[in-house]
C-alpha positions in Angstrom: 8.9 -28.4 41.9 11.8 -26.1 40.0 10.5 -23.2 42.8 12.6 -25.1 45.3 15.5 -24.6 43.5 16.3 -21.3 44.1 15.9 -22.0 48.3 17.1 -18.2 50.4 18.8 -20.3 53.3 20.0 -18.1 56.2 23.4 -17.7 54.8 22.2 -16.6 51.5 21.3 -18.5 48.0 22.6 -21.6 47.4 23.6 -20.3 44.0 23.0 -16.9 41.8 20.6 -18.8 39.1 19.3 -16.5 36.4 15.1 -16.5 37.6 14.4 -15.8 33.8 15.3 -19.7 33.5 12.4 -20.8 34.9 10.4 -20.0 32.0 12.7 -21.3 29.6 11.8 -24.6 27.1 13.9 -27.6 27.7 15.2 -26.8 23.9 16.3 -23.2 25.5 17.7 -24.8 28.3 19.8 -27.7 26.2 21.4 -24.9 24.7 22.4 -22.7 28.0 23.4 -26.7 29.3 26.5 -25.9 26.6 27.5 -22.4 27.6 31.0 -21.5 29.2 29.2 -20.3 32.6 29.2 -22.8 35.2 26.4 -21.6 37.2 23.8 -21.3 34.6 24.8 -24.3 33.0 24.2 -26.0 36.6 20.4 -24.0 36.6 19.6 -25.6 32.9 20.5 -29.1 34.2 18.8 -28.9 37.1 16.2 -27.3 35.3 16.2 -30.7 32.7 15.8 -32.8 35.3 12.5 -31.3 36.9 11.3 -32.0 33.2 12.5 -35.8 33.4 15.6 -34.8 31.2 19.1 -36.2 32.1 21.3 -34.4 29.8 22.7 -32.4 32.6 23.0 -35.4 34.9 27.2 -35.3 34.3 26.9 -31.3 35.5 24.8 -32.1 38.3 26.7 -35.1 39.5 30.0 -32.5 39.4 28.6 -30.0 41.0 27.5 -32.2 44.2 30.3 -32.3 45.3 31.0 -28.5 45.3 29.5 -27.0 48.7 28.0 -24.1 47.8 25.9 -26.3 45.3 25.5 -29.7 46.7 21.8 -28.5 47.6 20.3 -27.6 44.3 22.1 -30.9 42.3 20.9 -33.1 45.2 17.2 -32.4 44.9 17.8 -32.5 40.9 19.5 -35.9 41.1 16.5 -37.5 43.4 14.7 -36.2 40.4 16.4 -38.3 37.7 16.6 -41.3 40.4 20.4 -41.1 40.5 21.5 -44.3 42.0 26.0 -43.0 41.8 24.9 -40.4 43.7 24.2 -42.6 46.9 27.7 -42.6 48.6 27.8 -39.2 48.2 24.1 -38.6 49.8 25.5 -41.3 52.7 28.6 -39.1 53.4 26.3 -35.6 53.9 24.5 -37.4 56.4 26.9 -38.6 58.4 28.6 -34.9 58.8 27.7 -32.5 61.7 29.0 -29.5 60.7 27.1 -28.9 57.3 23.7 -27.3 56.8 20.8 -28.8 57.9 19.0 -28.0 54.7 21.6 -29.9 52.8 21.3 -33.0 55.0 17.4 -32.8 54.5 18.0 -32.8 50.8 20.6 -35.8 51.3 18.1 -37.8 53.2 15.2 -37.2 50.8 17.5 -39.0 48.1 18.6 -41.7 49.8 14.8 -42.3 50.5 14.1 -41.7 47.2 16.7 -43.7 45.5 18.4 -45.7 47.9 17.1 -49.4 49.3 16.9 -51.1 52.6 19.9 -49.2 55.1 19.9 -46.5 52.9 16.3 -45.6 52.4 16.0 -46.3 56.9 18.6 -43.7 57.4 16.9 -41.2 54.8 13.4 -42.1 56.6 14.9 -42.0 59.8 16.6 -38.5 59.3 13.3 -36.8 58.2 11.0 -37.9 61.1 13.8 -37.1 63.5 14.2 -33.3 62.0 10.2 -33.6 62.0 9.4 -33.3 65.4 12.9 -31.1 66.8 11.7 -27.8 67.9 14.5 -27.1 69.6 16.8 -26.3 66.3 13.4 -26.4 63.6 15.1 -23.8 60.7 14.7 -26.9 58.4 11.3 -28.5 59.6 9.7 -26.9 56.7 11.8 -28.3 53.8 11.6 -31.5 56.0 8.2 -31.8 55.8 7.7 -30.9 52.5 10.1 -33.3 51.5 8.4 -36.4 53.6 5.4 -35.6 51.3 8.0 -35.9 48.0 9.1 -39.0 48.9 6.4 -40.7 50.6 6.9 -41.3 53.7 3.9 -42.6 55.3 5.5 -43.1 59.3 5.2 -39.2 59.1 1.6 -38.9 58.8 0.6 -38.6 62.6 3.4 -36.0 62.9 2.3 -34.3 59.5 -1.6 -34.5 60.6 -0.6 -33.1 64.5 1.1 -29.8 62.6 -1.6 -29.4 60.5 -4.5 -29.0 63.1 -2.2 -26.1 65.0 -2.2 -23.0 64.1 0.9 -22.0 66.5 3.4 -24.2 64.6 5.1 -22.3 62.3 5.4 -24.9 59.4 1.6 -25.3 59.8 1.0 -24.5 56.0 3.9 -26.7 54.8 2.5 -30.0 56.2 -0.6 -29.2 53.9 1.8 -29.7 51.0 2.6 -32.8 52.6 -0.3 -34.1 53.3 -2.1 -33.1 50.0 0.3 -35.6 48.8 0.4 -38.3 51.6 -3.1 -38.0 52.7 -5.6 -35.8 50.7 -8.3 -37.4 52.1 -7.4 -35.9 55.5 -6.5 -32.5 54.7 -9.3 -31.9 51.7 -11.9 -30.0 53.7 -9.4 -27.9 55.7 -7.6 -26.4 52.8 -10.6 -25.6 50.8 -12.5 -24.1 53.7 -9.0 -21.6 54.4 -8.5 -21.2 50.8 -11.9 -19.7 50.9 -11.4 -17.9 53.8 -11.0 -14.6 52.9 -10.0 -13.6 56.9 -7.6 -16.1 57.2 -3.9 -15.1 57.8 -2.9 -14.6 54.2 0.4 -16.8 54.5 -1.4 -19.7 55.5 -4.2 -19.2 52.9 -2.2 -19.4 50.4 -0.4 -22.9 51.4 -3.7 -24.2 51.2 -4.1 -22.9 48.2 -1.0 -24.7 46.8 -2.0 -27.8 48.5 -5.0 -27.5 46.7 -2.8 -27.8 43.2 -1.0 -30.8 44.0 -4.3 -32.4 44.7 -5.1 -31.5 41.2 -7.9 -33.3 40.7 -12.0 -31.6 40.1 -13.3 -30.8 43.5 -9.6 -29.1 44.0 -9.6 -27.1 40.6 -13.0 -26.0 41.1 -11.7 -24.3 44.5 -9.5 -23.4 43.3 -11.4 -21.1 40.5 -13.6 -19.9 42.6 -10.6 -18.2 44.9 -9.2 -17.1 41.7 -12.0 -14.7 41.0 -11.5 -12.4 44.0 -9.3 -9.5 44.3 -6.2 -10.1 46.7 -3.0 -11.7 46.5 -4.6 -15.2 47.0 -6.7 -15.1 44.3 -3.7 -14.0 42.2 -2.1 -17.1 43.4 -5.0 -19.3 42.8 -5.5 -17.9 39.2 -1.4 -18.6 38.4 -1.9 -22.1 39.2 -5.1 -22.9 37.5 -3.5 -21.2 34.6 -0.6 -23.2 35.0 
């Protein structure tokens, strides 16, 4: 979950978060939440919340409504279930000129968090970015994000990317579905996980999908990958280690 908060959109990071904070306790971070620089105290509460901790929620909730980090305290404050930030979600949406990443984020809270015309517009948003080839720079945070929050109208969409190759968020709707469907998308992400011809990008999606399954028949794949030699198995062993 806290990879996504350090997203590389076209016009550059969304903020300049020390990586090293990634590793850091939530006893480290509590303390870097009370330091004098605003950007790393933003990372440590965003940080908090993918650990369930809202002692950063006041920073987040600040730093919303600051452009150039609306993005990362978005996805943190869908993470804390942040009901003030609503209006604010509400207002992205409505915009046109204003990223299309930051809209996604927007929507996924309002899904999230919100209820009844709040939660359609989020829902609605998502499956309409879902299926637009025309302008798709955000399909794959879209998708990923319909498999965060659950929602189920995408799964014909989700399942129809899956089982094509030529669509370039192929290996994102595996994330999706791992969490919307795993049923589904099981035996085609441990037979490319395996796969050691597959294209490597792709491979190693499934291999992810394979962690958020989490469950035996996915570990033991997972293992198994993790004793070759290449970058997959690399991948594999980080998140069995994990």
């Amino acid at each position: 979950m806290a990879a996504m908060l350090f997203p590389h959109l076209p016009d550059g990071p969304v903020a300049e978060f020390d990586p090293a904070l990634l590793e850091a306790s939530v006893e480290e971070l509590m303390t870097v939440l009370a330091e004098v620089d605003p950007q790393r105290r933003l990372a440590a509460a965003a940080l908090l919340a993918a650990h369930g901790n809202d002692a950063g929620r006041a920073v987040l909730q600040k730093a919303v409504q600051e452009d150039s980090t609306t993005y990362v305290s978005l996805e943190a404050l869908r993470w804390l279930d942040d009901r003030e930030c609503l209006p604010w979600a509400r207002d992205i949406l409505g915009r046109h000129l204003i990223s299309p990443f930051v809209q996604a984020q927007a929507a996924a809270l309002l899904v999230a968090v919100g209820e009844d015309a709040d939660a359609e517009a989020g829902r609605g948003h998502l499956l309409a970015r879902v299926t637009n080839r025309k302008r798709d720079d955000d399909r794959g945070l879209v998708i990923e994000l319909l498999g965060e929050v659950g929602v189920a109208e995408a799964l014909p969409a989700l399942q129809a990317i899956a089982a094509s190759a030529e669509d370039a968020f192929c290996g994102a709707s595996f994330k999706a579905l791992a969490r919307l469907d795993p049923d589904w998308i099981r035996e085609r992400i441990s037979g490319l996980a395996r796969d050691s011809e597959a294209e490597m990008d792709l491979r190693c999606d499934a291999i992810e999908a394979l962690s958020i399954l989490d469950d035996e028949a996915a570990r033991a794949v997972l293992l198994e990958v993790a004793a070759g030699d290449d970058i997959a198995a690399d991948l594999a062993q980080g998140l069995t280690e994990d």
